[in-house]
N, C-alpha and C positions, 0 to 999 in steps of 0.2 A: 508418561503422563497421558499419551494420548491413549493408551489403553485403557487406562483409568476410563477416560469417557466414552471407550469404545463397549467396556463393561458397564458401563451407568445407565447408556441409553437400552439395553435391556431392562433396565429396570423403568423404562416408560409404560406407560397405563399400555395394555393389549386390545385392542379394537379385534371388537368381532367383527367374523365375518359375512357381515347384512348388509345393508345399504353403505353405499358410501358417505363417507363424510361432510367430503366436496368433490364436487364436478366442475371445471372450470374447460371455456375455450377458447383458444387462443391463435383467430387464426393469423394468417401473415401474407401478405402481397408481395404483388412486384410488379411494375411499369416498366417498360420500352417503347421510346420512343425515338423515331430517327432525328439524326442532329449531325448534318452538313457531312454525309458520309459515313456518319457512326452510328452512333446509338447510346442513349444514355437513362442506366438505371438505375429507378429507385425501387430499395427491397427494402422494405419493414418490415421485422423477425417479431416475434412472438413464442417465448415460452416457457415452461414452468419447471420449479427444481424447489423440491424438499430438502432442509437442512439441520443439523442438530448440533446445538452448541456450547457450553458450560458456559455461565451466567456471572463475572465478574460482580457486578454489584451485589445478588442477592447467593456468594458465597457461594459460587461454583453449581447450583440447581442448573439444570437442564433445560434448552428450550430450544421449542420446535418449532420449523417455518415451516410456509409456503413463501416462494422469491417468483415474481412477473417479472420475469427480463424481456424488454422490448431493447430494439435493436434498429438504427434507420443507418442507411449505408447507400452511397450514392457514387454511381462511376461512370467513368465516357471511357467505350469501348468499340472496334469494331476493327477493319481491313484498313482503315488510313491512319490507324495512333496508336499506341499502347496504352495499357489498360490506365486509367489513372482516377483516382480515388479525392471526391469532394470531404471536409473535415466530416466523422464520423461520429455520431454522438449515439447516447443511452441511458435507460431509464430503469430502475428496477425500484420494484414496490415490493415491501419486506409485510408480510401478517405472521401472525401468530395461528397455532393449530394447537388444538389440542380434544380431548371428545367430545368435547361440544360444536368442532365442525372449526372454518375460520374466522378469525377474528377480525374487526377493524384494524383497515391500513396502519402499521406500529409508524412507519415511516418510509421517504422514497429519496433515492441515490440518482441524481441524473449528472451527465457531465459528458466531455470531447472524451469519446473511445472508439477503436476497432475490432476489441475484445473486451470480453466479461469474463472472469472466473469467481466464483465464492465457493469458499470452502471453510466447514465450521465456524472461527471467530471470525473472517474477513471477506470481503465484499473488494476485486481487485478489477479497473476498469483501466486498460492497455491502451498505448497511442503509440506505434506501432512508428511512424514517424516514416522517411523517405533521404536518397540519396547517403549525406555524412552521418543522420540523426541516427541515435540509438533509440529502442522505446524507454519509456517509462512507463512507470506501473501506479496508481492513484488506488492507496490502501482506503477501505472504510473499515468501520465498524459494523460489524452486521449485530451486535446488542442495542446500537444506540445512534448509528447512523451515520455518526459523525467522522468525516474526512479527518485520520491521523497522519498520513505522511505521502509522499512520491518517493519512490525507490526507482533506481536504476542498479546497473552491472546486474550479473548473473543470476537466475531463479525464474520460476514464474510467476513473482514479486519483484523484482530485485532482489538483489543482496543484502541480507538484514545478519546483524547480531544480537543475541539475548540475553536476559538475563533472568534466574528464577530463584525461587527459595521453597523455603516448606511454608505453610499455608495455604495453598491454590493457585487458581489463576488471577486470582487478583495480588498477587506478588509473582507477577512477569513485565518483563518490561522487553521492548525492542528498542535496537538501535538501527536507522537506516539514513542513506544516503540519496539524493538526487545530481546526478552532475551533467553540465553541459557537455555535448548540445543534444537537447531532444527537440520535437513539434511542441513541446510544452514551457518552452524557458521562459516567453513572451506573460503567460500567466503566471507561473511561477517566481517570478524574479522582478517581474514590472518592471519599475525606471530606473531600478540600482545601477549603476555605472558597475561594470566590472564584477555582479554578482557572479560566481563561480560553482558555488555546491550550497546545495541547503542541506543541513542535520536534525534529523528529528531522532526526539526521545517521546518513545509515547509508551502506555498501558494497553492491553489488548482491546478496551473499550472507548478511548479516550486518549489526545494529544496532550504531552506533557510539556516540550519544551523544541522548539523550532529554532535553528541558529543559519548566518547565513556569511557565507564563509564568502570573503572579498578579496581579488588576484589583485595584484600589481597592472598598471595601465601597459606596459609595456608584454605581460606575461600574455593577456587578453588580444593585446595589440598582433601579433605572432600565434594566433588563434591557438595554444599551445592545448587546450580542453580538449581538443583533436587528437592529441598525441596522448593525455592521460589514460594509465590502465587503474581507475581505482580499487581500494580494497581497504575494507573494513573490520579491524579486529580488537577486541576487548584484554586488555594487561594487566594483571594484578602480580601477584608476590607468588603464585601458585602456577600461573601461565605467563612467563615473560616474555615468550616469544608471541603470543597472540592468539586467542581463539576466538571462534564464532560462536559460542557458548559457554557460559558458566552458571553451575548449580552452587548456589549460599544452602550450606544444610542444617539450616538455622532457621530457628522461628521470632519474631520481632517486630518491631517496627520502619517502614521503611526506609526513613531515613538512617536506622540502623547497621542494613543491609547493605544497601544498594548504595555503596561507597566503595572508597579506597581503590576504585580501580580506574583504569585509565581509557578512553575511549582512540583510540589510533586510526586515523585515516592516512594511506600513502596513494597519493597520487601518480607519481612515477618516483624513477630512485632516488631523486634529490629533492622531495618535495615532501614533507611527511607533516603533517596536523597530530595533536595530541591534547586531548581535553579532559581534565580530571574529572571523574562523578566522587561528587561531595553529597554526602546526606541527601542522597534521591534528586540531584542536580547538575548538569552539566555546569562548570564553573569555567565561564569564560575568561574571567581576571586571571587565572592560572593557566591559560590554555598556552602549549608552544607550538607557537607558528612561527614558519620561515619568514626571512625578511619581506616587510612591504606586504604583507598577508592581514587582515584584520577578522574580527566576526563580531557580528550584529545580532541583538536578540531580536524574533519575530513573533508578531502576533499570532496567535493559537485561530 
């Protein structure tokens, strides 16, 4: 599929070659200044990245950025400390290009990061985290802006599972996961007692369905999140043992599709979640959780 749009964007308008379209600059600082033996800096980054993407809402068309990624990042450093890193935050402002030059600000991403990636559909802002934390990864929507999920475990996302059909990109769907502990639980999880993993079901433009997966007092009590090796896999009647993908080679509607199969998370080996997709739904009423486990649906 991603060929598909690797062939498509050839087929963008061709700019001659005259003036440019845009000129943009972007510079970036840096301060030092001493602090009781050290030195502590602040660096604000500045820079630009063109991106091209298939257009979920208007049926897979093509669209083309320009992304201002600015970057502030703050540390105390010198001969009396190791290096250590104040919370790191980010901003990116997403336009539209096309030959007319660029367009008004479409929209802008800010939030706690240490890294920025975007790549095609997603906008991915890292927290990178310290000592036991793992990072997490804060997916966006680069069509529409909006924060679809935190992913952790494996990738330069996290670990996600998907799902697609015939149609486009507007029949894909991801499944990812966030689990403790990252530098991000505090916002993620707020006041929940014992929140443990959030699940998200989202569209590659847009969050579908947020769940929030609740441990036992005593599992949390025994920081047991420390010991988890999560992993995430999608089961149906075709893959029982589990994959990180499945192609529906079917045209429909979604709630058509995007069922009958089963969403599997294992935490370590006695510890397994399993949540059915019903007609384009994760269905909690039928989800099997180990004893003293519950899930909550979240606000989008």
């Amino acid at each position: 599929m991603r060929k598909m749009l690797l062939a498509a964007a050839l087929l963008l308008p061709q700019l001659a070659h005259a003036d440019p379209l845009v000129e943009e600059t972007g510079p970036s600082t840096i301060a030092i200044a001493p602090a009781d033996g050290n030195y502590r800096v602040v660096n604000d980054s500045r820079r630009y990245q063109t991106n091209i993407l298939p257009s979920v809402a208007a049926r897979n068309a093509l669209l083309y950025q320009l992304l201002e990624i600015e970057q502030h990042q703050v540390s105390l450093e010198g001969p009396q400390t190791e290096q250590n890193f104040e919370e790191a935050t980010a901003s990116v402002t997403v336009y539209p290009l096309s030959d007319a030059g660029k367009g008004a600000a479409a929209f802008a991403v800010e939030g706690k990061a240490d890294a920025v990636h975007a790549q095609n559909s997603f906008l991915t802002l890292t927290r990178h985290g310290c000592c036991v934390e793992m990072p997490t990864h804060a997916v966006y929507s680069l069509e529409t802006g909006r924060y679809l999920f935190n992913a952790t475990g494996e990738g330069q996302s996290g670990q996600w599972a998907t799902m697609g059909a015939r149609g486009g990109f507007a029949f894909e769907r991801i499944f990812a996961y966030h689990a403790k502990v990252t530098a991000a639980d505090g916002d993620l999880f707020g006041d929940t007692p014992n929140g443990a993993v959030i699940i998200a079901y989202a569209k590659e433009n847009e969050p579908l369905q947020r769940l929030m997966l609740i441990a036992p007092e005593d599992v949390m009590g025994r920081d047991a999140p420390l010991e988890w090796m999560p992993k995430l896999d999608l089961v149906n009647k075709d893959n029982p043992k589990g994959t990180d993908r499945i192609f529906i080679d079917l045209f429909g509607k979604p709630e058509q599709i995007f069922t009958d199969t089963t969403l599997r998370l294992t935490l370590d080996e006695g510890t397994m979640i399993e949540i059915p997709l019903v007609a384009d739904r994760l269905d909690i009423e039928s989800a099997r959780l180990p004893e003293g486990y519950s899930l909550k649906e979240m606000k989008l």
